[in-house]
C-alpha positions as CSV (number, residue, x, y, z in Angstrom):
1,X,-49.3,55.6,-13.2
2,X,-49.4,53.3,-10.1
3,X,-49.3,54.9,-6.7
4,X,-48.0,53.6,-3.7
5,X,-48.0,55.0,-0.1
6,X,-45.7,56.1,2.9
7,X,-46.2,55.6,6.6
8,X,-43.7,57.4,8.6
9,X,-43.2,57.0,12.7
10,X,-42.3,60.5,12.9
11,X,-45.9,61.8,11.9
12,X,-47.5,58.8,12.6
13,X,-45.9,57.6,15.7
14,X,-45.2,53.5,16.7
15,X,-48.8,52.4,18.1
16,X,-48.9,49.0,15.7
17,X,-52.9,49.1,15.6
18,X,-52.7,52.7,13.8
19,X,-49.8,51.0,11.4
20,X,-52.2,48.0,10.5
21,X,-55.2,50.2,10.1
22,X,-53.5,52.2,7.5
23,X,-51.7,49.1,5.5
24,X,-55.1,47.7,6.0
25,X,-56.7,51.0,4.3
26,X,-54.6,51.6,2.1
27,X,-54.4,48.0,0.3
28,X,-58.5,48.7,0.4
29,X,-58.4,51.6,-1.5
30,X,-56.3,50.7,-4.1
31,X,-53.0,51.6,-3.0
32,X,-50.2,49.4,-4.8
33,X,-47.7,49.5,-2.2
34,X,-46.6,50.8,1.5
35,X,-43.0,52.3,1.9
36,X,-41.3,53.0,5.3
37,X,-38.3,55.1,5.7
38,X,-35.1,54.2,7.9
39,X,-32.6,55.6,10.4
40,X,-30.8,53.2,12.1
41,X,-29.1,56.0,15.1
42,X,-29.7,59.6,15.5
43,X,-28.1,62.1,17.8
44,X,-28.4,65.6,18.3
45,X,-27.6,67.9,15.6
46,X,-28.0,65.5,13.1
47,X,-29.2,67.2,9.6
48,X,-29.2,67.1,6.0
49,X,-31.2,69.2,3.4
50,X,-34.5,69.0,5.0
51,X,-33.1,70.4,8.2
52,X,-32.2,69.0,11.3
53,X,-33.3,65.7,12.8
54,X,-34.7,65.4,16.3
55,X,-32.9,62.7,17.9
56,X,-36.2,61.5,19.3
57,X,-38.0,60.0,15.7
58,X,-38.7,56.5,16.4
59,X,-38.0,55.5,13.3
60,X,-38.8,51.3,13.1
61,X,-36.3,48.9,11.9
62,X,-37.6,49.0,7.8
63,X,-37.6,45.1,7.6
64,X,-39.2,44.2,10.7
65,X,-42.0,47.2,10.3
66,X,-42.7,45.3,6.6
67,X,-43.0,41.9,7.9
68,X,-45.3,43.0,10.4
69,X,-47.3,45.0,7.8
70,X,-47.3,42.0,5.5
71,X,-49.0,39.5,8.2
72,X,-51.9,41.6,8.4
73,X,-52.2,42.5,4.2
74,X,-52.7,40.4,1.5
75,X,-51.7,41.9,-2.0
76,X,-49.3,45.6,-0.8
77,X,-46.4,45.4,-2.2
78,X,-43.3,46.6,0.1
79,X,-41.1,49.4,-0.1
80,X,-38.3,50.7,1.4
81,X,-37.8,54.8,0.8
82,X,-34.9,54.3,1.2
83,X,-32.9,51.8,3.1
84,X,-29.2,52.6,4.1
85,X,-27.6,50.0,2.7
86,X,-24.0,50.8,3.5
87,X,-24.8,50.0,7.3
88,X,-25.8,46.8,6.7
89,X,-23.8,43.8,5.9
90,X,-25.2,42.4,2.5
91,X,-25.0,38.5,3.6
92,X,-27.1,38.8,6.8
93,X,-29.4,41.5,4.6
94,X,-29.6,38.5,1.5
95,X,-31.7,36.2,4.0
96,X,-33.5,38.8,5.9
97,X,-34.8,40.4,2.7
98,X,-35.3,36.5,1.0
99,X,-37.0,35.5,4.3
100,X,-39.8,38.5,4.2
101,X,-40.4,38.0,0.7
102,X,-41.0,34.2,1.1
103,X,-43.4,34.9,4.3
104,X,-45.1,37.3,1.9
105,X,-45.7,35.6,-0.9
106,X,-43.3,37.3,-3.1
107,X,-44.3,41.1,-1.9
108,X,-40.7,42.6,-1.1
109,X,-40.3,44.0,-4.4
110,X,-40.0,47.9,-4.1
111,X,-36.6,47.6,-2.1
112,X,-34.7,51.3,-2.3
113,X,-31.2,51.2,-1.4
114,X,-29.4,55.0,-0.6
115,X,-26.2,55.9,0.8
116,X,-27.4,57.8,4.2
117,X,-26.1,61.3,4.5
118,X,-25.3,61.8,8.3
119,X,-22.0,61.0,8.8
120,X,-22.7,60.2,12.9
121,X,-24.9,57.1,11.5
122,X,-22.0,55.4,9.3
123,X,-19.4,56.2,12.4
124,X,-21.8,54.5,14.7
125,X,-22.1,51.4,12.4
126,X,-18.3,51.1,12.2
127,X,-18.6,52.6,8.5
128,X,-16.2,55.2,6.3
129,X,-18.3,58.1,5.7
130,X,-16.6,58.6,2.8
131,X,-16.4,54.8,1.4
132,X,-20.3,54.2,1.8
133,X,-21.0,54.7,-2.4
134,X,-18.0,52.1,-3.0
135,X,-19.1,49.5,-0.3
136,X,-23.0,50.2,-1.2
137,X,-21.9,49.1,-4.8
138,X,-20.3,45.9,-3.6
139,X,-23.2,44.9,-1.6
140,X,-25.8,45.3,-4.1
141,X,-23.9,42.5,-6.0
142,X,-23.7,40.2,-3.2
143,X,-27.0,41.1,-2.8
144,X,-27.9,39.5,-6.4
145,X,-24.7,37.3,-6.1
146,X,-26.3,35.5,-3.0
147,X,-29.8,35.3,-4.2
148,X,-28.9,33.6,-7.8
149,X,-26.3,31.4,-6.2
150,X,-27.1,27.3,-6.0
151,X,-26.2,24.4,-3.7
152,X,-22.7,24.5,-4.6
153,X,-22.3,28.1,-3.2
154,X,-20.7,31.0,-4.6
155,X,-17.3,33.4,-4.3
156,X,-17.0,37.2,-4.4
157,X,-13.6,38.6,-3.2
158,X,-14.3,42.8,-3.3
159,X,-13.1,45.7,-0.8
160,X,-15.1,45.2,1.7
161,X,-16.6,41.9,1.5
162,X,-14.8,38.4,0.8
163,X,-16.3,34.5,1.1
164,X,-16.2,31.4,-0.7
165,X,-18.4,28.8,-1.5
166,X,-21.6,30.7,0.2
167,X,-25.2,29.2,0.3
168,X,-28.0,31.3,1.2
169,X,-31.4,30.1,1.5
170,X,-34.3,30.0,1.3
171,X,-34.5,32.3,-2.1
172,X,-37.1,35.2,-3.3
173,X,-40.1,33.7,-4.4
174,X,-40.3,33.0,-8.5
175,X,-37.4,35.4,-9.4
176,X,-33.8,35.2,-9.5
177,X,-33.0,38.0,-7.5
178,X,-35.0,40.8,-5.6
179,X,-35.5,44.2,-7.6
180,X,-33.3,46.7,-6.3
181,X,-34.2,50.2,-6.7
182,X,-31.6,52.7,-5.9
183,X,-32.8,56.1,-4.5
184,X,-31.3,59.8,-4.5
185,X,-31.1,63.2,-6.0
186,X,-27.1,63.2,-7.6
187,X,-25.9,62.3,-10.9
188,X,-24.0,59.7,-9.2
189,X,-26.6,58.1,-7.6
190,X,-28.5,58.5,-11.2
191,X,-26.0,56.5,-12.6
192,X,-25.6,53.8,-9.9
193,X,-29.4,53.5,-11.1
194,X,-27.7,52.8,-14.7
195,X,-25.3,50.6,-13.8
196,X,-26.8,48.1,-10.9
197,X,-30.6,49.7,-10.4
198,X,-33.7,48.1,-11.3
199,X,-35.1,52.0,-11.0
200,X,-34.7,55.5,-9.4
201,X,-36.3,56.6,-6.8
202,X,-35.8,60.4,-7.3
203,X,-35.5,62.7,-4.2
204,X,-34.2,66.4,-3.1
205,X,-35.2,69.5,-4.0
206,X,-34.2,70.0,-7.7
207,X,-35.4,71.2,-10.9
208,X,-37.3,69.1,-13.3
209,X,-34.5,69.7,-16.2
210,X,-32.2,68.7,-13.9
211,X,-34.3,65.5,-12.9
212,X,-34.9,64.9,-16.8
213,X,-30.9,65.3,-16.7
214,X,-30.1,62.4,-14.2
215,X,-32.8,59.9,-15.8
216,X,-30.8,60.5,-18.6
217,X,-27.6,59.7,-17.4
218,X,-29.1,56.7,-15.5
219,X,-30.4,55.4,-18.8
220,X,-27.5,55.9,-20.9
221,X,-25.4,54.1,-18.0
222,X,-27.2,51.3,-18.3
223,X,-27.2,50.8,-22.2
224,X,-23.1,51.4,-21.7
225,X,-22.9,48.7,-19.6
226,X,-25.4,46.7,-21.7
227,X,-27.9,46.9,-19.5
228,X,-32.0,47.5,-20.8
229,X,-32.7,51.3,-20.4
230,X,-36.3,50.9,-20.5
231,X,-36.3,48.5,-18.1
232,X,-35.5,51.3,-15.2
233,X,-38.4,51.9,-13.3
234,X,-38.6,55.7,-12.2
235,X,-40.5,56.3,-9.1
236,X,-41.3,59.3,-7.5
237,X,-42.6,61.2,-4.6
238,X,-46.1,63.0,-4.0
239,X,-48.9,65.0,-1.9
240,X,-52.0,63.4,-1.1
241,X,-53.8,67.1,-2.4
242,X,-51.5,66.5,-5.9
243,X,-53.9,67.2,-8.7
244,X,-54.8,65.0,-11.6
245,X,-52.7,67.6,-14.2
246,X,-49.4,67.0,-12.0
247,X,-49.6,63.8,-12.3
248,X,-49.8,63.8,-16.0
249,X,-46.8,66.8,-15.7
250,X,-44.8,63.4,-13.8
251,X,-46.2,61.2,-16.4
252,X,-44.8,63.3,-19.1
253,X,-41.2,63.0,-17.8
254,X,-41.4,59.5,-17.6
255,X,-42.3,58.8,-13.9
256,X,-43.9,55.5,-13.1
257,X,-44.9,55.5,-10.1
258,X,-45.7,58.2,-6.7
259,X,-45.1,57.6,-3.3
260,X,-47.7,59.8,-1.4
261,X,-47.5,61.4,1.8
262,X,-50.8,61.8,3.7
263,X,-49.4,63.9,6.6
264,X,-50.7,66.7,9.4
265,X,-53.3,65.2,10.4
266,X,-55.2,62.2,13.3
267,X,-55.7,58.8,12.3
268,X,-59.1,59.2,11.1
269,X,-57.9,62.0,8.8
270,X,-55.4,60.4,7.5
271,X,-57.7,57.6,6.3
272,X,-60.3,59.7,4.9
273,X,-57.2,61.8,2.8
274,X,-56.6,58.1,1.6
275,X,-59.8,57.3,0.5
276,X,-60.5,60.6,-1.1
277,X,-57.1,60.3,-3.3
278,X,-57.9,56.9,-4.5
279,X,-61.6,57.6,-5.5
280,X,-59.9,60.9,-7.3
281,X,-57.7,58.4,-9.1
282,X,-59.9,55.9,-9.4
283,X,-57.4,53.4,-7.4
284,X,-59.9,50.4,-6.5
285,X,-61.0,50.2,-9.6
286,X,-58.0,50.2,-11.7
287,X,-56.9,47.1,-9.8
């Protein structure tokens, strides 16, 4: 199991020393990877299943809070849980995502895409509410259209997004295109995974057969559209007081990987819940 971590502004807060002290930590103890969360407008009575959103969380831009994490780290990997990808045009997103992996030596691999659910936040962004599966579709694969692409430049005519003869440079480091994990609790986001994922990143509040359910459906997807089933990573998230039979419960249902919350408590505390957790799991070691 490999464990990775999430810093959140709305528990956390924006002071950037308490942001580098815990990527700092965190990459101490063993941690493989930080994840941020995004929001790119809120507004009063904004909500979804967790309840409503106060229009005050400063959440940070996901991509500009990584490449300020990765300056001051040396091996975290970096996640986004998730990033709303149908707000953001895929060709400027191809070179900022390329550009942060370069500066960090190849760590932008955990990138999770999702669809948003607040339907102020597309309207804002000049998006359809109701197109944002469609166009998030399209721009994962001028996502990996871009990135593959060589000097002599490459076409995509789609819905939403047309060009010919595109370049973008510079490209991810050593790979042909960037992971893309695509994150969610429906069985069409499940099987988004199956057809363009790299892995699911599993949220909501549902049932483990019903989890089992949409891995399933993501996994046949892909070997329908001859894509490697066992090649989709399955990522999912966790407490910082989770016990070592839990995590073999995950384990047993095929997760891969937790994101762990260390909230509810002062800067110091939180650092001391993250060193207990990885000397429970023996993070430092095992890497």
């Amino acid at each position: 199991m490999k464990f990775a971590i999430s810093y959140s502004t709305a528990f956390n807060g924006t002071d950037p020393d308490r942001l580098v002290a815990f990527a700092q930590h965190a990459e101490r103890c063993g941690f493989e990877a930080l994840y941020v969360q995004d929001h790119i407008a809120l507004y009063p009575g904004a909500a979804y299943g967790a309840g409503e959103l106060p229009p005050t969380l400063p959440y940070f831009d996901p991509l500009d809070c990584l490449s300020f994490v990765a300056a001051a780290t040396q091996r975290l990997l970096l996640g986004t849980g998730v990033l709303l990808l149908p707000y953001r045009h895929p060709v400027v997103l191809a070179k900022r995502l390329a550009t942060v992996d370069v500066l960090s030596k190849g760590r932008m691999r955990l990138l999770t895409v999702g669809l948003g659910t607040l339907p102020g936040e597309a309207k804002a962004t000049g998006v359809d509410f109701a197109s944002r599966g469609r166009r998030a579709d399209e721009a994962i694969d001028v996502l990996r259209l871009l990135w593959s692409g060589g000097p002599e430049g490459v076409d995509y005519r789609g819905e939403f997004f047309a060009f010919d003869k595109l370049c973008s440079f510079p490209k991810p480091v050593g790979v042909r295109e960037l992971p893309i994990h695509v994150g969610g609790s429906s069985r069409a986001a499940a099987r988004r995974v199956g057809l363009r994922g790299d892995g699911y990143f599993a949220g909501g509040m549902l049932t483990e057969h019903e989890r089992d359910h949409q891995m399933s459906l993501a996994r046949k997807a892909a070997a329908d559209a001859g894509r490697d089933p066992a090649a989709l990573e399955y990522t999912r998230w966790g407490s910082g007081d989770m016990s070592a039979e839990r995590v073999q419960e995950l384990a047993e249902h095929g997760v891969d990987r937790v994101v762990v919350n260390f909230a509810g408590a002062d800067a110091a505390g939180q650092l001391d819940q993250m060193a207990e957790f990885a000397a429970r799991f023996g993070l430092a070691t095992s890497n």
